[in-house]
C-alpha positions as CSV (number, residue, x, y, z in Angstrom):
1,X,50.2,72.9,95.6
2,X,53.0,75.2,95.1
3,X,56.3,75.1,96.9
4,X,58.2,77.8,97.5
5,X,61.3,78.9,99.5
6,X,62.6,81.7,101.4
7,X,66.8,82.3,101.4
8,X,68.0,84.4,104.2
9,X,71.2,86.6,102.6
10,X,73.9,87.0,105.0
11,X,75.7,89.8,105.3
12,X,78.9,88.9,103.7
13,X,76.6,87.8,100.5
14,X,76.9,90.0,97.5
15,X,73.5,91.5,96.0
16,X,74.1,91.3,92.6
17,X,72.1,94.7,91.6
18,X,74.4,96.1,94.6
19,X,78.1,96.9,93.5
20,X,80.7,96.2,96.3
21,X,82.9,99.1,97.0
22,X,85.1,99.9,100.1
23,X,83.8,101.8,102.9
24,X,85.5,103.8,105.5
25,X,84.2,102.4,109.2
26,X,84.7,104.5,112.5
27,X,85.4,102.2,115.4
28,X,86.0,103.4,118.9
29,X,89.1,104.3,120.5
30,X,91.3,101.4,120.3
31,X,88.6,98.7,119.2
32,X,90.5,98.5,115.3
33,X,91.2,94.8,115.6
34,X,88.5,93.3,117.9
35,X,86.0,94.9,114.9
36,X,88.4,94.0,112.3
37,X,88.0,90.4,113.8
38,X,83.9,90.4,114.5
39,X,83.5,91.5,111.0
40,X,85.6,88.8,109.5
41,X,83.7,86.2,111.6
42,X,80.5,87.8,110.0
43,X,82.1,87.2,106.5
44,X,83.1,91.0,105.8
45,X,86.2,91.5,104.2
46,X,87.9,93.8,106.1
47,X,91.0,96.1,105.6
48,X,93.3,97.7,109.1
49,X,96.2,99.1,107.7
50,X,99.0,98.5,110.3
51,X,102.4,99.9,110.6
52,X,105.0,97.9,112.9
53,X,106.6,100.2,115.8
54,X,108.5,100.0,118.9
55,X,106.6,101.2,122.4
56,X,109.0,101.7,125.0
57,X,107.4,100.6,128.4
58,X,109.4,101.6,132.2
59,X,110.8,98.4,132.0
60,X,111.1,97.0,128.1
61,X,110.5,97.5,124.6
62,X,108.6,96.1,122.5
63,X,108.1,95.6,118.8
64,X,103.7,96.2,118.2
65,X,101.7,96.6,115.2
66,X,99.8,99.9,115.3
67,X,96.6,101.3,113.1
68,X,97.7,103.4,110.3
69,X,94.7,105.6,111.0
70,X,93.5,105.7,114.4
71,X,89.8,104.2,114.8
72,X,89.5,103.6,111.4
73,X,89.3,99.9,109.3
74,X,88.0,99.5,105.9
75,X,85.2,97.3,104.8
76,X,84.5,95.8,101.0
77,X,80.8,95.4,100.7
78,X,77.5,96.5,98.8
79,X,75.6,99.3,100.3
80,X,73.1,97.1,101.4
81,X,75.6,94.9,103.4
82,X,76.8,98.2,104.5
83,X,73.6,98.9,106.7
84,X,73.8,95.4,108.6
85,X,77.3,96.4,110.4
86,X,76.0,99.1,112.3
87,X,75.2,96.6,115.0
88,X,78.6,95.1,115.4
89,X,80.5,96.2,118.7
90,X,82.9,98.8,118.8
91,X,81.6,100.7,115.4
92,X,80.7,104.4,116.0
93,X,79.9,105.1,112.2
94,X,80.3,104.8,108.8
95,X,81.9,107.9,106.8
96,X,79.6,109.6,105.0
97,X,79.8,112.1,102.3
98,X,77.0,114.2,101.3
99,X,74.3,112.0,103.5
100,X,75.6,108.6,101.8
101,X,78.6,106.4,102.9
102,X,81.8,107.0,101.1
103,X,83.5,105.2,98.9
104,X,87.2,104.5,99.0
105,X,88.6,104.6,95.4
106,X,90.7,100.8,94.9
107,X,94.1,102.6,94.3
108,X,93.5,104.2,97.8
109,X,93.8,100.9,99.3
110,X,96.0,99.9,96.9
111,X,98.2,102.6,98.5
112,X,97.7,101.5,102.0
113,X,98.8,98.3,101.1
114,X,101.7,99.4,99.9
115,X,103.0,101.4,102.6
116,X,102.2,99.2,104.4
117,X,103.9,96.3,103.5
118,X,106.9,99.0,103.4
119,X,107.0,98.0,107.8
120,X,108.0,102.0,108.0
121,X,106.5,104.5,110.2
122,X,105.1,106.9,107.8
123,X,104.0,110.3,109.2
124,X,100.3,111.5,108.4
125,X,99.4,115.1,108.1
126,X,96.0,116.8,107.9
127,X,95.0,118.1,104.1
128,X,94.8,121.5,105.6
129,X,98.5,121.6,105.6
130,X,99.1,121.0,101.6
131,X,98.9,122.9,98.6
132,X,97.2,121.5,95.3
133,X,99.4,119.9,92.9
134,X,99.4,117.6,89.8
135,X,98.3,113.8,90.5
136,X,101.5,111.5,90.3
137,X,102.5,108.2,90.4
138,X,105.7,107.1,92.0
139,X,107.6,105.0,89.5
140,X,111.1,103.7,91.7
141,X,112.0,102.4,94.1
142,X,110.1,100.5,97.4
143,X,106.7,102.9,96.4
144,X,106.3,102.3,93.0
145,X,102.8,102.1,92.1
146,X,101.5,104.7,94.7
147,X,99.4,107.7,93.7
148,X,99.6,110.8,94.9
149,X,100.0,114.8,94.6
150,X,103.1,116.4,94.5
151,X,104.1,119.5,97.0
152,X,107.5,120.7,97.3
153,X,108.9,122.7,100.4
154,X,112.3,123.9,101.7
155,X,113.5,120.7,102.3
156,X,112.7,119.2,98.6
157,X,110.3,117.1,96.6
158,X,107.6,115.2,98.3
159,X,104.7,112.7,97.3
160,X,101.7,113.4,99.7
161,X,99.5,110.3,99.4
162,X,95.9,111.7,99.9
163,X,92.9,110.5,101.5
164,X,90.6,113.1,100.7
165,X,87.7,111.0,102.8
166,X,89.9,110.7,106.1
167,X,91.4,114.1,105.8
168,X,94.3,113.1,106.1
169,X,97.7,112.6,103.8
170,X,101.0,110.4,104.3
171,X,104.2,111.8,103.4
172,X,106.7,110.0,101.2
173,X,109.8,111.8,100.6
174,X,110.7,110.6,96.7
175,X,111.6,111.8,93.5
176,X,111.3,109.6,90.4
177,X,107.7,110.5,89.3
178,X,105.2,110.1,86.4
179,X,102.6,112.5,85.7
180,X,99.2,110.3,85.7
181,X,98.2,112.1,82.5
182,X,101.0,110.6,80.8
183,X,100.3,107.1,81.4
């Protein structure tokens, strides 16, 4: 007789014909961390960008951590893993693009780690409100290594930090910058 045997993959094991990238994971209105923490249990790796703040209550403040991006985590995963999260409380959906999920370029979240680690309270705009400019890396000072386009307005030279898949942008006001063609 023949044996045989059956392995069940879970879903934070990596498919080797299915590249890992990072995701972009909708999650209802103030569920960031509880679904950060049920995917991690499920053996995602699992991204919330948090900025520290202070929320001033009647009768105190306090100092809280706060989502970067409102009801949105990241998620480092194939495509196929992608599939099995859809079950996992709190997640509305998965940013697509064109009918398939999108992928989060590594320097994006390389930039989100950054400012993050930064503990400042950076303002986010919608794309709507930028011009184009030339892609540029900030080279000084407590943002080297983020990427970014350049706009400049009345008030001088700023580094927009663009996540085209979120439509949104962070702000950095800096002006020690290296064209990414030049590197």
């Amino acid at each position: 007789m023949s044996s045989f045997s059956l392995t069940t993959i879970t879903p934070a094991q990596q498919v080797p014909h299915d590249k890992a990238n990072w995701y972009v994971i909708k999650t209802k209105q103030n569920a960031e961390k509880r679904v950060q923490e049920r995917l991690e249990t499920s053996g995602f790796t699992v991204f919330l960008p948090l900025y520290q703040t202070i929320r001033q209550w009647s009768d105190r403040k306090k100092k809280i951590k706060t989502p970067l991006i409102p009801s949105h985590l990241f998620v480092y995963c194939s495509a196929t893993e992608l599939r099995t999260i859809y079950t996992t409380q709190g997640i509305v959906s998965v940013l697509s693009e064109f009918g398939k999920p999108a992928v989060v370029r590594e320097h994006e979240i390389n930039n989100l780690r950054i400012v993050c680690s930064l503990n400042l309270e950076p303002n986010c705009v919608s794309l709507e409100k930028l011009q184009k400019g030339a892609e540029m890396e900030v080279t000084e000072g407590p943002f080297t290594g983020l990427i970014g386009v350049v706009t400049k307005n009345s008030k001088g030279m700023h580094v927009h930090i663009i996540f085209k898949n979120l439509g949104i942008a962070i702000v950095l006001k800096h002006t020690r910058l290296l064209p990414l063609s030049k590197k």
